[in-house]
Residue, then its C-alpha position, 0 to 999 in steps of 0.5 A: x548283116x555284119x557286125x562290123x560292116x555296118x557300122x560307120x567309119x568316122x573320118x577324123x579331122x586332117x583326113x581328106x577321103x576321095x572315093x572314085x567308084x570303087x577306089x578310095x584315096x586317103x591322105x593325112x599327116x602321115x602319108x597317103x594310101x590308095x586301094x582299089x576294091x570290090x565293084x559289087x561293094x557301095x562305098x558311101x561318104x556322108x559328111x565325116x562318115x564313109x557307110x560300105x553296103x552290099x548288094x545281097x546276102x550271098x556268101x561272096x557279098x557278106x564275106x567282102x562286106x566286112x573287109x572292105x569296112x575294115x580296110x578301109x579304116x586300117x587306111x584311115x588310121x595308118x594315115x593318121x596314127x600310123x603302124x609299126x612291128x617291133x622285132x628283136x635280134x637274139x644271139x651272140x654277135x647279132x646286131x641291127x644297124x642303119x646305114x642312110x635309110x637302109x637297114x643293114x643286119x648282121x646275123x651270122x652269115x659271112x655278109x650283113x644282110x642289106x634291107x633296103x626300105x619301099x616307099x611309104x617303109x622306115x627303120x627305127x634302131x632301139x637298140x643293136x638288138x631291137x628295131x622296129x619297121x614304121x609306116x601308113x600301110x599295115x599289110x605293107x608294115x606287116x609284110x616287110x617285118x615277116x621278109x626281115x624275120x624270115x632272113x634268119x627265124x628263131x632256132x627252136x633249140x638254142x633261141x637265136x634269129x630274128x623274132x617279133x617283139x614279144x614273140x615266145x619261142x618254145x624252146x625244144x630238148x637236143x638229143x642229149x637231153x633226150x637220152x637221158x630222159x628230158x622232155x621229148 
């Protein structure tokens, strides 16, 4: 069996989880999240534990059996603690700022860049150079943080762009420093 799929989920106090077939809701103090999953995987809730079964060993079965397990707990505890993605402007004149709930950023191009927030999604300013995307759904956290990072990546050779809190970028030699012999 899975390690991580037979292990039960514990249902902290707050959290009500309704499971319908194979559709689970779950609503706390920070939101509340809906997914629908597999048919073939038994989603079972006893008292303040929800236990996910597979019904045989073949390859698809085991593969779904920890992923539901984890998503689900992802759900629980996006709806109680909640998740969120640092990300760091780098560059002369780059900055973040909010306008209302959107997120407005200027990086460069001839216009700022307009975020607009989906529902369950917020923007927390540090800095003018520091953010961070808050929400209860981590794939849509995570989603929205990579759609930011991709409006302008970090330049491999001078630094500049959008980048994950604690992101290293690897810096690469120009063709001057190749000239004269500097790391290739």
């Amino acid at each position: 069996m899975s390690r991580i799929g037979k292990s039960p989920i514990s249902i902290p106090t707050g959290v009500k989880v309704t499971i319908d077939k194979n559709e689970v809701y779950v609503q706390g103090p920070k939101g509340e999240l809906k997914r629908t999953f597999h048919p073939d995987m038994a989603i079972i809730q006893e008292g303040n534990n929800i236990q996910v079964n597979r019904p045989s060993d073949d390859r698809i079965h085991r593969s779904l059996h920890g992923l539901t397990r984890t998503l689900i707990s992802n759900m629980i505890e996006g709806v109680t603690k909640g998740y969120e993605k640092n990300l760091e402007i780098t560059g002369v004149g780059y900055r973040a700022e909010k306008s209302g709930n959107n997120l407005i950023i200027r990086i460069g191009f001839t216009k700022p860049v307009e975020v607009n927030p989906v529902a369950g999604i917020s923007f927390t300013i540090e800095t003018p150079t520091k953010f961070k995307v808050v929400g209860s759904d981590k794939e849509m956290v995570g989603q929205i943080a990579a759609q930011i990072r991709a409006i302008r990546p970090p330049d491999v050779y001078r630094g500049k762009g959008i980048k994950y809190g604690g992101e290293v970028i690897r810096h690469k030699a120009g063709k001057a420093a190749k000239a004269i012999g500097g790391k290739a």
